[in-house]
C-alpha positions in Angstrom: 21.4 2.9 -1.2 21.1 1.5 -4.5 20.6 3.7 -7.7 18.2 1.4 -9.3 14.7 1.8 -8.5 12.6 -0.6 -6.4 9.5 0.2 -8.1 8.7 1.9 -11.8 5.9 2.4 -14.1 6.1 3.3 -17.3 3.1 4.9 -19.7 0.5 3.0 -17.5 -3.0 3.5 -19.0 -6.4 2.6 -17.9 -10.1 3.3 -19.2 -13.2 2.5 -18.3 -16.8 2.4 -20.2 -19.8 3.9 -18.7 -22.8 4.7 -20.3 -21.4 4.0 -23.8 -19.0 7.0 -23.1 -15.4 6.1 -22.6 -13.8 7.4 -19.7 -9.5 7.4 -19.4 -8.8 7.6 -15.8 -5.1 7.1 -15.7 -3.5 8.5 -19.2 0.4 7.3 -19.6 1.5 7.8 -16.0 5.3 7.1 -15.8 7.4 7.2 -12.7 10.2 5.6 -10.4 10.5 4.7 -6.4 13.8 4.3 -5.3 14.3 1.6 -2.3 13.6 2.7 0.9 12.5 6.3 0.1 8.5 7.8 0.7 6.3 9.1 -2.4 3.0 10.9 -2.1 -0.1 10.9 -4.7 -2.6 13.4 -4.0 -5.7 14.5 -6.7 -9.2 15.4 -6.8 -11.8 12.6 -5.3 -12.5 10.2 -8.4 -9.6 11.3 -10.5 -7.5 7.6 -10.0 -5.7 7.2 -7.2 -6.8 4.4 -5.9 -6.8 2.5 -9.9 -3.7 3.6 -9.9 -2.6 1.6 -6.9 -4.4 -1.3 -8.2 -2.7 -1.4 -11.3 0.9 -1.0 -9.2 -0.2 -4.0 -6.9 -1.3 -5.9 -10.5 -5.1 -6.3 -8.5 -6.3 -4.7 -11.9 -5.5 -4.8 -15.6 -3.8 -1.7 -17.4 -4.6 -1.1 -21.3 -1.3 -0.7 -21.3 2.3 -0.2 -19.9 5.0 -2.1 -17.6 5.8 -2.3 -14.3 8.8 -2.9 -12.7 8.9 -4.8 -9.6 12.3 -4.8 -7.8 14.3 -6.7 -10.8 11.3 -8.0 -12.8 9.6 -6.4 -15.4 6.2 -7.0 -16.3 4.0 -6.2 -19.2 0.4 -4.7 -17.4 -1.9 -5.5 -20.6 -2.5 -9.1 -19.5 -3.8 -10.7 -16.6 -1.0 -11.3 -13.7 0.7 -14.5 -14.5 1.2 -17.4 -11.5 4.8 -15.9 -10.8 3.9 -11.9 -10.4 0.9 -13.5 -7.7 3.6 -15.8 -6.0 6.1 -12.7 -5.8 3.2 -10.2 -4.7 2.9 -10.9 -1.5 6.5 -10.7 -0.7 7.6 -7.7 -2.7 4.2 -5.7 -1.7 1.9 -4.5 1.5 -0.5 -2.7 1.2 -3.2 -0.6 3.8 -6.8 0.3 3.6 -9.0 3.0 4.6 -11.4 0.4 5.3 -9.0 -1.5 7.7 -10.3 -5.2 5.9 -9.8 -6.7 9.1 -11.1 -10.5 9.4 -14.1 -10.0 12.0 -14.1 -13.5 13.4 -10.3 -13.2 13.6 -8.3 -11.8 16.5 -6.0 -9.1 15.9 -2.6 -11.2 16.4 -4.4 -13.6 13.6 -5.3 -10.7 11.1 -1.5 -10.2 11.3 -0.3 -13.3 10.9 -3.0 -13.9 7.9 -1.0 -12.4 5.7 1.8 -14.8 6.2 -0.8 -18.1 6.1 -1.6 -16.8 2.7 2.1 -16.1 1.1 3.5 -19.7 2.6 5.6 -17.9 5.2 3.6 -19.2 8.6 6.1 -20.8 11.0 7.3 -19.5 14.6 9.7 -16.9 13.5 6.2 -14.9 11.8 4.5 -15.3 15.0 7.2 -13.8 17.1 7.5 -10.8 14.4 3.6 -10.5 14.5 3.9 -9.7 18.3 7.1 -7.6 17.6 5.2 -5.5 14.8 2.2 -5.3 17.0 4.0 -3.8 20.4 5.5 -1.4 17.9 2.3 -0.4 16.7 1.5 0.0 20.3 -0.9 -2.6 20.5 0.8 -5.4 21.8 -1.9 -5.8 24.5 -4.8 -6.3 22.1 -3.4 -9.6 20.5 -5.6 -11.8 21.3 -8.8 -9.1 20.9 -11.1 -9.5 17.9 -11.3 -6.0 15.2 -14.9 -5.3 16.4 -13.0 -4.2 20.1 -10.7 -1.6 19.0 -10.9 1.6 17.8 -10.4 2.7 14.1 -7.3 4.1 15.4 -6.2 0.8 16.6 -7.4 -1.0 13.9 -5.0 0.7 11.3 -2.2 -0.3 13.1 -3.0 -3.4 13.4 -3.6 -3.3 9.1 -0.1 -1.4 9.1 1.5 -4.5 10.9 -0.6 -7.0 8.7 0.8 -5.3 5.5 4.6 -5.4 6.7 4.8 -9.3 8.3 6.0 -10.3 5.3 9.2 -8.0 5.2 7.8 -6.4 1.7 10.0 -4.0 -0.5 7.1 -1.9 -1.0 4.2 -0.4 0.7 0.8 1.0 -0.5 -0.9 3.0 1.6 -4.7 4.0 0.1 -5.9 7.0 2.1 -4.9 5.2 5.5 -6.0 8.0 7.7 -9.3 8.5 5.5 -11.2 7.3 8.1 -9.8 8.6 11.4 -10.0 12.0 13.1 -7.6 14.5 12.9 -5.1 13.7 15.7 -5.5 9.9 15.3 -4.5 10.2 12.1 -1.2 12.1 12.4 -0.3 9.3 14.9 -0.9 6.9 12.4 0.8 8.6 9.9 3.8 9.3 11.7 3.8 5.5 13.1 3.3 4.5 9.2 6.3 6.9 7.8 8.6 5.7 10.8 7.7 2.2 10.4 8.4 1.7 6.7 11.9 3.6 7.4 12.6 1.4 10.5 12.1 -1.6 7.7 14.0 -0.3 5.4 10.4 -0.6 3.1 9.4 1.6 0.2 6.4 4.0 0.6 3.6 4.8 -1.6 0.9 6.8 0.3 -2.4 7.7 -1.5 -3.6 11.3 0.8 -5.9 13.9 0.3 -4.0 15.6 3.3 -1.2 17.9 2.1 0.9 17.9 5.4 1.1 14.3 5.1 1.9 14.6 1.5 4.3 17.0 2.6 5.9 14.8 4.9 7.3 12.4 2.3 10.3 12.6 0.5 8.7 12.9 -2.8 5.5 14.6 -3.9 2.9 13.7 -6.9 -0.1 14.9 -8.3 -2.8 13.2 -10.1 -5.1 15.2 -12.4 -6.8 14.3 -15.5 -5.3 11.0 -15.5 -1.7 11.8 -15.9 0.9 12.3 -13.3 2.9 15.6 -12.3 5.4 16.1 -9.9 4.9 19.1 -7.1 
């Protein structure tokens, strides 16, 4: 395994005004990811997590810090230039709460989506689509549209969408958020298995300590600045 880190962020900062009052929700948060290793962020509802991702994935703009994605380092105080979009899709999956499943879409489309949109579509992507999909252990709802399957069902098809692409790093935002109990511990176990069997990076956003517990690093996010558990 390499020594260098696949992903780091260094004094990342974000504020936001509301009401005329300013409020910092993430306050120089610094850390590293090595490659194919799993990192939990737990905090308080509101206190960042999700900015936090968006400023890791470059969706959002930092006041200030860098990012380091796989060899490339990036200043986080301007917008994202052509390039860091180009490499984002490649380098970085990510998974919803929500699902953000394309309604009209059926499920072995959703996956394949991801690739359309990066450049990647050809018939090797198709046949990993169906690959991903059987091991997500929904092989049989291919050709089914979102609004058929469960919410179960539908993460797992979101957990193949964000790894067609082979990325270096996943983001998982509260992925079991909306699931009951034991559908989400078969997600998350088919989420932590499936980003080792790829050899992928893991960055899972949950307010569940087992689940933080189950990765091989732990984080906590309070009062805008990071602290390790």
């Amino acid at each position: 395994m390499s020594s260098s880190p696949i992903l780091e962020a260094k004094s990342l900062s974000k504020q936001f005004s509301l009401g005329g009052e300013v409020l910092q929700v993430i306050r120089d948060v610094s850390f590293s990811l090595m490659p194919a290793t799993s990192l939990s962020i737990r905090g308080e509802s509101g206190c960042g997590k999700t900015t936090l991702l968006n400023l890791l994935a470059r969706i959002e703009q930092a006041d200030k810090g860098q990012l380091l994605w796989g060899d490339q380092w990036m200043r986080c105080d301007c917008p994202a230039t052509r390039a860091e979009v180009s490499s984002r899709s490649s380098f970085l999956g990510v998974v919803y709460q929500a699902y953000y499943l394309v309604p009209e879409l059926d499920v072995l489309e959703n996956v394949i989506l991801a690739a359309r949109i990066s450049g990647n579509l050809d018939l090797k992507v198709t046949e990993r689509a169906y690959h991903l999909l059987e091991q997500m252990g929904v092989g049989d709802k291919a050709r089914q549209i979102p609004g058929k399957l469960s919410g179960g069902e539908r993460q797992r098809v979101a957990i193949a969408r964000a790894l067609i692409n082979q990325p270096k790093v996943l983001l998982a935002d509260e992925p079991t958020g909306n699931l009951d109990e034991r559908t989400g511990e078969d997600v998350m176990n088919l989420l932590l298995h499936s980003c080792s069997e790829e050899g992928a990076s893991l960055i899972l956003v949950t307010h569940n300590p087992a689940f933080a517990q189950a990765t091989d690093r732990q984080l906590f996010l309070s009062e805008g600045q990071m602290n390790e558990v």
